[in-house]
N, C-alpha and C positions, 0 to 999 in steps of 0.2 A: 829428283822429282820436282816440277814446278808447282809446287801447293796454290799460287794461282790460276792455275790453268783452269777454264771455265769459269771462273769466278769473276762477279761484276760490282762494282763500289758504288755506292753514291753518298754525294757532300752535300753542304750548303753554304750559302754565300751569305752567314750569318756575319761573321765579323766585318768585312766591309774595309778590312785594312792594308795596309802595303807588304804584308807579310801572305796574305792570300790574292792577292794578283800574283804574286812572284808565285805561288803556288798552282795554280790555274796558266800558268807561262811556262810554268818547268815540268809540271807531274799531268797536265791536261789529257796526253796521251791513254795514261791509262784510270782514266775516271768515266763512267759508263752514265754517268744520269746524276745531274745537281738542281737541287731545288732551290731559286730563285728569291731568295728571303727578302720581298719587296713589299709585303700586300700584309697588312690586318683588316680586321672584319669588327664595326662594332655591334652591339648589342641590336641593333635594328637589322640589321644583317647587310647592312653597307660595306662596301670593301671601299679601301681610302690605302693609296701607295707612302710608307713607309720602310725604312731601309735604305737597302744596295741600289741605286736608282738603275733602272735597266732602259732607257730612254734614246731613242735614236744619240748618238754620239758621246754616248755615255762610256766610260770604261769598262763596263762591263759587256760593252757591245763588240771592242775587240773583240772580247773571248767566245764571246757569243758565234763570232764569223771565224775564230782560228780554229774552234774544233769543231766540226759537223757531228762528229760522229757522238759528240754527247747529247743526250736528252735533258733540253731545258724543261724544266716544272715551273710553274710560277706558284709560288709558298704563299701561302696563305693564313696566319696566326692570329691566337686571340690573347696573346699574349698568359696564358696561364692562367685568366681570369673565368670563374668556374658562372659569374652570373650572363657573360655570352655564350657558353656552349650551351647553358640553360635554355636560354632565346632561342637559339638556335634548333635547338633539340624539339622546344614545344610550341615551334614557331608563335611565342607569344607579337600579338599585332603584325603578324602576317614577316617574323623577321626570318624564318628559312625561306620562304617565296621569294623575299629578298636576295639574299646569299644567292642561291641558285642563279636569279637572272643575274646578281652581278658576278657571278664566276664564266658565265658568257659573256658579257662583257669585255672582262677582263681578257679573255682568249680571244675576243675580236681584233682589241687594241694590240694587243702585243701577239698576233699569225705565226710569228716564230716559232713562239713557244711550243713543246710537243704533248702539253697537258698539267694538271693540274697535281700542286702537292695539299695535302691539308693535313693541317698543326692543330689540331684544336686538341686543346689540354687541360685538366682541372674538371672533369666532370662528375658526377655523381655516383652512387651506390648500385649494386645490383638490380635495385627494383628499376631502375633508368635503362635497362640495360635493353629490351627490346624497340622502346622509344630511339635511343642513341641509335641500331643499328638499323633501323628506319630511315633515321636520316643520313645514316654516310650510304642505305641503297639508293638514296632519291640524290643526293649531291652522282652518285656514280651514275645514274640514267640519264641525270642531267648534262654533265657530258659527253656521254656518249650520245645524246639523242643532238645536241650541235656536231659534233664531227666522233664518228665512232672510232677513228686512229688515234683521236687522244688521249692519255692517258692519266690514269687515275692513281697517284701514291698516298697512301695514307700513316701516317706517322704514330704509333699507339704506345702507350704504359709498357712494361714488363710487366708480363704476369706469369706464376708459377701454376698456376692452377686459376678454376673460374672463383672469382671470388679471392684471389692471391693478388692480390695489387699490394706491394709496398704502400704504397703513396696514398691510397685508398679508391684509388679511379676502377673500381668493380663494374664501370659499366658495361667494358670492355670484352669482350668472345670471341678469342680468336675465328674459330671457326666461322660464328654465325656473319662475320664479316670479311670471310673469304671468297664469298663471290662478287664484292663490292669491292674491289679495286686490281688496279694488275699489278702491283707492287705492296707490301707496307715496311716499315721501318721500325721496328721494335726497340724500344728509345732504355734499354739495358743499360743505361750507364747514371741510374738514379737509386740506388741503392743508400747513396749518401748525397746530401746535396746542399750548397750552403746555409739552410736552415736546420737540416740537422742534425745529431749529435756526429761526433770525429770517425769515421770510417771507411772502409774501404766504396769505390764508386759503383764496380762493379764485381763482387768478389765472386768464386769459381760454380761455388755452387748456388750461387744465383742464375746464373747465365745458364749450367745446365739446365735449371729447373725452366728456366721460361723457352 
């Protein structure tokens, strides 16, 4: 029995090193959709390219032209800092109006691309939790109203339940944020993490539970 059969992966082009080219060269075949770890967003809602440069003649533009059949995302992070998703979330001084037009932008300059990922990580408590999902429906109208084939990934907490966040990011509902994108990434492997105490990343009955 092929246990992949039907089954579709996605990566990211976080590390940026000669151990992941060689892996986007050898395993590219069966990778379905990699998100572009090139773009953060600051607290204004400005996106500014940092990272894996994906730049006409850039190396990751080979890869970009050896596999068609993968879906580039261009990634989008706030690095983990909980005071831009705040910005972001309560458009303080107009900075999600911002975000939005620079995530057009963004997918103007780089056409290739087949839609957008977003990372934004470190946000608040339950009571944030209809605000937050407000705004990842307005980032997803957002592009789909520049090009409705785009596509929208969204990257989220494990949660075991609403109000189950390890980490304490309870803004988070699965649900309520299932019609706002066509993918997301359930980021299950923070269980433990270098700040804190010694244990397993992702242990069994975590993973069932989220």
């Amino acid at each position: 029995m092929d246990l992949l059969k039907g089954k579709e992966i996605m990566v990211w082009t976080f590390m940026g090193n000669t151990r992941m080219y060689q892996a986007l060269r050898d395993y590219g075949d069966r990778i379905s959709q990699i998100g572009l770890f090139s773009f953060k967003v600051k607290a204004t809602g400005e996106i500014y390219e940092s990272g894996v440069s994906i730049a006409t003649g850039s190396t990751m533009r080979t890869y970009i032209n050896k596999w068609p059949h993968i879906k580039w995302l261009l990634t989008v992070s706030n690095d983990g800092t909980n005071s831009i998703f705040a910005a972001l979330r309560d458009n303080t001084d107009g900075a999600q109006d911002t975000f939005l037009s620079e995530l057009v932008r963004i997918m103007e300059e780089y056409p290739f691309c087949d839609g957008i990922d977003i990372d934004l990580e470190k946000g608040d408590d339950y009571s944030t939790a209809t605000a937050s999902t407000a705004m990842f429906k307005n980032i997803y109208n957002a592009v789909k109203a520049y090009d409705s084939t785009k596509l929208v990934n969204i990257c989220l907490p494990g949660m075991t339940s609403v109000n189950g966040s390890v980490g304490g990011e309870n803004w988070c509902v699965y649900g309520d944020l299932n019609n706002y994108c066509d993918t997301a990434a359930i980021m299950s492997y923070g269980m433990a993490w270098a700040g804190s105490a010694p244990g397993p990343v992702s242990p069994r009955s975590w993973l069932e539970g989220i």
